[in-house]
Each structure stands twice: as structure tokens, then as C-alpha cells.
C-alpha positions as CSV (number, residue, x, y, z in Angstrom):
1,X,14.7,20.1,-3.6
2,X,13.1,21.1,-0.4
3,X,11.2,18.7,2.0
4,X,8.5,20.2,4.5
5,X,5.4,18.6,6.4
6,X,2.3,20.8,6.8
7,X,0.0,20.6,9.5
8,X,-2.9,22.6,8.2
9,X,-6.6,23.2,10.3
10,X,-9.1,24.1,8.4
11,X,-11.9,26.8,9.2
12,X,-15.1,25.7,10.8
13,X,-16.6,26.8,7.2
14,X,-14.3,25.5,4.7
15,X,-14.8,22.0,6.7
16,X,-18.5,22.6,6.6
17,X,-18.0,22.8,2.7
18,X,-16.1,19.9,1.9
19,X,-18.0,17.5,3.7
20,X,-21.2,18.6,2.0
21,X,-19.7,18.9,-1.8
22,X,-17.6,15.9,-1.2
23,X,-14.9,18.1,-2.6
24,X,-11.5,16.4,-2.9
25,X,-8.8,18.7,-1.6
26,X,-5.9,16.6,-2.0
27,X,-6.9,16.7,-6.1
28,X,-6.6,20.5,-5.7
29,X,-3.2,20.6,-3.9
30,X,-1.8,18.4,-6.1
31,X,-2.9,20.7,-9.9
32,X,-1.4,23.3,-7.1
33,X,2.0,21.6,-6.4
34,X,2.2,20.6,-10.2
35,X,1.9,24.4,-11.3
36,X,4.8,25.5,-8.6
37,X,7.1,22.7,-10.2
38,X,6.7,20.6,-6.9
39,X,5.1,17.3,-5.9
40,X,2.7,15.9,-3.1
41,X,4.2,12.8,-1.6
42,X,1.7,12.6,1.2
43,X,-1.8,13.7,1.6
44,X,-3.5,12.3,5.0
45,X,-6.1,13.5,7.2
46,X,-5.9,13.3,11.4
47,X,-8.2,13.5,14.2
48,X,-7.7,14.0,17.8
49,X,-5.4,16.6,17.0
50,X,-5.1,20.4,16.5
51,X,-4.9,20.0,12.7
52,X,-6.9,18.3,10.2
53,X,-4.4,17.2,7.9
54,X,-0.9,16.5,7.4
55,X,0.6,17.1,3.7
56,X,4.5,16.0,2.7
57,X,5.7,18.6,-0.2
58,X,8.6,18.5,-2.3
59,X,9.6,22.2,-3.8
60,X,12.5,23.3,-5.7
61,X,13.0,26.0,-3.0
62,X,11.4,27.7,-0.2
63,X,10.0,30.1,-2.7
64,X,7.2,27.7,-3.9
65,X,6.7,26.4,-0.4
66,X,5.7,29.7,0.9
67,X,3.6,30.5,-2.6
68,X,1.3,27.1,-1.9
69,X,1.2,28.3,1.6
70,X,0.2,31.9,0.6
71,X,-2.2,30.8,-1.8
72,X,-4.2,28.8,0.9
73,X,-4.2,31.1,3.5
74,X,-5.3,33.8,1.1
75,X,-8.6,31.1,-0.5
76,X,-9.9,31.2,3.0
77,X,-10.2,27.2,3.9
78,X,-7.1,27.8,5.9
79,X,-7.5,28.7,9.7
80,X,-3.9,28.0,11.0
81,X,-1.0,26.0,9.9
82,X,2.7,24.7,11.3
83,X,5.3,23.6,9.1
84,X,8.4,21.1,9.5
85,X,11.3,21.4,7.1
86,X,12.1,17.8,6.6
87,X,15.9,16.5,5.2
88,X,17.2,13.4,4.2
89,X,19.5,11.1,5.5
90,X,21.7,12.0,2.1
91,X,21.8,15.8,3.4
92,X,22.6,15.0,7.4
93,X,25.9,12.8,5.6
94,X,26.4,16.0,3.2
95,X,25.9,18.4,6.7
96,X,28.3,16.0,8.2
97,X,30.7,16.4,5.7
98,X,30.6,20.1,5.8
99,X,30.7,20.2,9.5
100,X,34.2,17.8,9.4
101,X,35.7,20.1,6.7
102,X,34.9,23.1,8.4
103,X,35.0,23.1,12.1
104,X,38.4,24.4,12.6
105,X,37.4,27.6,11.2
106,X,35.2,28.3,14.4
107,X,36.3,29.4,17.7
108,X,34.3,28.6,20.9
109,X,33.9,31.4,22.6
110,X,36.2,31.0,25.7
């Protein structure tokens, strides 16, 4: 599974919008997670900042990651975003490992 944090700003409109319906976007991520095999694990809103909200996703791959993302710049409620790719402290040991099995097969350049 793949771990990323969004930072997502909405457009002047699409804010204009939610506040008057009262819509719930995090309600609508998550049916949109759930139909890409992947899950929300954080859905929180920010001020003072450049974005609006901040979402934690767990995909299966980077392939459904950049689907959610398509599929919200592409609705329109999306004016810019930035993304983190996010690991665990299970894959920095696993890195580790790699790193300790391999290094000998690299030459620094002299």
C-alpha cells in the first residue's frame, strides 16, 4: 500500500458551494477512495494556510492515487494541490535493510 498526504485549495466557487449546501466533502472522498480499493485515514480542514484541507490516503499503488487526484481536478472544486508520499517506520527498516545488503554494489564516483 501507498501513503500520501494532500494539500488541496479549493476554488473561490467550489468553496462558495459548499458552504451554502452544507455539502460534506469528506463523505464524497471517501465513496471515491472506497471505489479505487483505497481508504481515507484523515480528513481535516486548515486555515491560515495556502490550502484548505489536508487528506491522508492509503492506495494500493500510485495508480489510484493519481486517478482520485485526476478525478478532482477534472470536477472543478480543485484549484491547486501538493502531495507528500508518506512511509512507515516498517519501510525506512525494510529501505535500511536493502541499503545494508546492497551498498557494495555502488561506486562513489572518485
Amino acid at each position: 500500500m501507498s501513503l500520501f498526504c494532500v494539500k488541496i485549495r479549493y476554488t473561490r466557487d467550489a468553496i462558495s458551494k459548499i458552504m451554502s449546501s452544507g455539502d460534506n466533502r469528506e463523505v464524497a472522498m471517501n465513496k471515491l477512495a472506497e471505489s479505487l480499493d483505497s481508504k481515507i485515514l484523515g480528513f481535516y480542514g486548515m486555515q491560515g494556510q495556502d490550502h484548505h484541507l489536508m487528506v491522508i490516503i492509503e492506495t494500493p499503488s500510485i495508480s489510484e492515487f493519481i486517478a482520485m487526484l485526476v478525478t478532482g481536478l477534472l470536477g472543478g472544486a480543485v484549484e491547486t494541490y501538493k502531495y507528500i508520499p508518506l512511509y512507515s517506520t516498517e519501510d525506512l527498516l525494510k529501505a535500511s535493510d536493502l541499503y545494508n545488503a546492497n551498498k557494495e554494489n555502488y561506486v562513489a564516483p572518485a
